[in-house]
N, C-alpha and C positions, 0 to 999 in steps of 0.2 A: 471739273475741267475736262474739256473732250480733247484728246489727243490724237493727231490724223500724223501718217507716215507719208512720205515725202518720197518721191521717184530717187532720192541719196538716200542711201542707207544712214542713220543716226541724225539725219536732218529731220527734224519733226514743229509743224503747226501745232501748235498749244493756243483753244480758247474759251476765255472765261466766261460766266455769265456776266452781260450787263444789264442791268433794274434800271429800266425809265421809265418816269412819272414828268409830271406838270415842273417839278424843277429843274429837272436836266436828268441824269446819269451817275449810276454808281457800277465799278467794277472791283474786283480785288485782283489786283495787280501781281503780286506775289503772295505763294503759300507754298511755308518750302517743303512740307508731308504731300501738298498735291506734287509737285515738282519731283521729290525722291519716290514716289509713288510709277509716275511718269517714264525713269527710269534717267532722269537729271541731279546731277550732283548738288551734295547739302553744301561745300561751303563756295560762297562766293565772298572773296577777300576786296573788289573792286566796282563799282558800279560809276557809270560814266553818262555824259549828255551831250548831246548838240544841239545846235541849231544851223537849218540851212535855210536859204531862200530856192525858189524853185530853179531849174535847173543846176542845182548843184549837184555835182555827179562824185560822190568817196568812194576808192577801191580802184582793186581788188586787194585789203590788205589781210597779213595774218604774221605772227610773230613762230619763227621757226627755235629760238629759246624761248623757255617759260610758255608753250602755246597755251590759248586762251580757247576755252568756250565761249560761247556767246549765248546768252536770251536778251532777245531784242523784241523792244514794243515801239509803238508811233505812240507819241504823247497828244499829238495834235498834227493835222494836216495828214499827206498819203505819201509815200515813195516805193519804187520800184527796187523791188529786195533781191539781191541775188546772192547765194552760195556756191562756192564752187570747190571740185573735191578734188585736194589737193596731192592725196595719200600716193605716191607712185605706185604700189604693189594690189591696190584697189580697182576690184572690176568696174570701178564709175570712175576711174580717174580721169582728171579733165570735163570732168561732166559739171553740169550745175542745174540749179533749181531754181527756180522765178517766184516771188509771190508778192502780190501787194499789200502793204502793211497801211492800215490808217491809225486814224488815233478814237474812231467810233464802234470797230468792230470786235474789240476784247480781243484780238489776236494776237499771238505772239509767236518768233521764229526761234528755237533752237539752233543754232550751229555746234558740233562740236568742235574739241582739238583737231586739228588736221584737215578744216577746210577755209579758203579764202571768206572774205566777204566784200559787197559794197552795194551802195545804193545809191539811186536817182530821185533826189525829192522832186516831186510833181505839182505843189501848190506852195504857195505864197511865201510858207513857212512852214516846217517844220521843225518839230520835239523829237531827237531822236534819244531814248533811254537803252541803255545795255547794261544786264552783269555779268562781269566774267570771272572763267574760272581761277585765273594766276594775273598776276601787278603786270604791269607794262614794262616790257624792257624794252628800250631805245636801241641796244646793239639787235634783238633779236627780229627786230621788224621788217618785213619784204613787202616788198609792193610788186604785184604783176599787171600789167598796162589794160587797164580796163576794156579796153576795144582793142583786144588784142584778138585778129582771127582764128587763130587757133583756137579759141575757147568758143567763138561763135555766138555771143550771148544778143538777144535780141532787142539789144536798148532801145527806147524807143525816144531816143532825141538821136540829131545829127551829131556827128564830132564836133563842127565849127559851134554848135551852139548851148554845148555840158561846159557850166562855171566849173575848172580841174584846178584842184591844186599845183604848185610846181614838182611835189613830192611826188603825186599821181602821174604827173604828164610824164616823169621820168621813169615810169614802174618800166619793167621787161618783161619781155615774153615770156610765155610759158614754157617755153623750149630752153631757155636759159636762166631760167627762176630755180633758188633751189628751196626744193619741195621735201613733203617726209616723206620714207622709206617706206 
């Protein structure tokens, strides 16, 4: 597994080999000695999925109880991946990192505890697979408003035309979000 570092400190591209032949593709998805190797945590207690159609835009979300890591892959289709670092006392805070995930290139993104996430799916449909590091808690969950200036993030759809949740469309600013210490 080649692991590349990421303009956020502890944000790291993790990718596998993929074997194609005449039938299709094979990758290995998880291998938790590459992973702990990697310098990513042995237990993941939760793994979760979606599916989106294209323009649907998730985030900026992160749970300030119980935070959660993230390794996230495309199962299928591509979307526009963003992280952003949440940490107040961190000399990247407020910053974030861009990468495009597909579901052909063996890639995967690291987040860890302490930075937002969310993404733009860009085709038809997407898989989206995550494990993380702690269960989901519903009181601990924040949302900061995806196009929210302050963070500056370079989406590449218009406002009037990202399918938002109402839970997203109601996130807040960065200036009024509370963040970790």
């Amino acid at each position: 597994m080649k692991v590349t570092k990421t303009s956020l400190p502890g944000v790291l591209v993790l990718k596998s080999a993929v074997y194609r032949d005449n039938r299709g593709a094979f990758c290995e998805t998880f291998n938790q000695r590459a992973m702990v190797d990697a310098g990513l945590p042995s237990s993941w207690p939760q793994d979760n999925f979606s599916l989106s159609s294209k323009n649907v835009l998730r985030g900026i979300h992160y749970q300030v109880i119980q935070p959660q890591g993230k390794l996230i892959r495309v199962t299928h289709g591509s979307v526009f991946d963003v992280a952003v670092d949440l940490r107040r006392g961190s000399p990247t805070f407020a910053k974030h990192v861009v990468i495009e995930l597909d579901g052909e290139s063996g890639e995967m993104l690291w987040i860890p505890e302490g930075f937002g996430h969310g993404f733009l799916a860009l085709t038809d449909v997407v898989g989206f697979a995550y494990k993380v590091t702690d269960y989901y808690s519903p009181a601990g969950e924040r949302t900061i408003l995806w196009n929210d200036p302050g963070l500056a993030i370079p989406w590449p759809i218009a406002a009037e035309s990202a399918i938002v949740s109402d839970k997203d469309r109601g996130g807040v600013a960065l200036r009024d979000a509370e963040v970790f210490s």
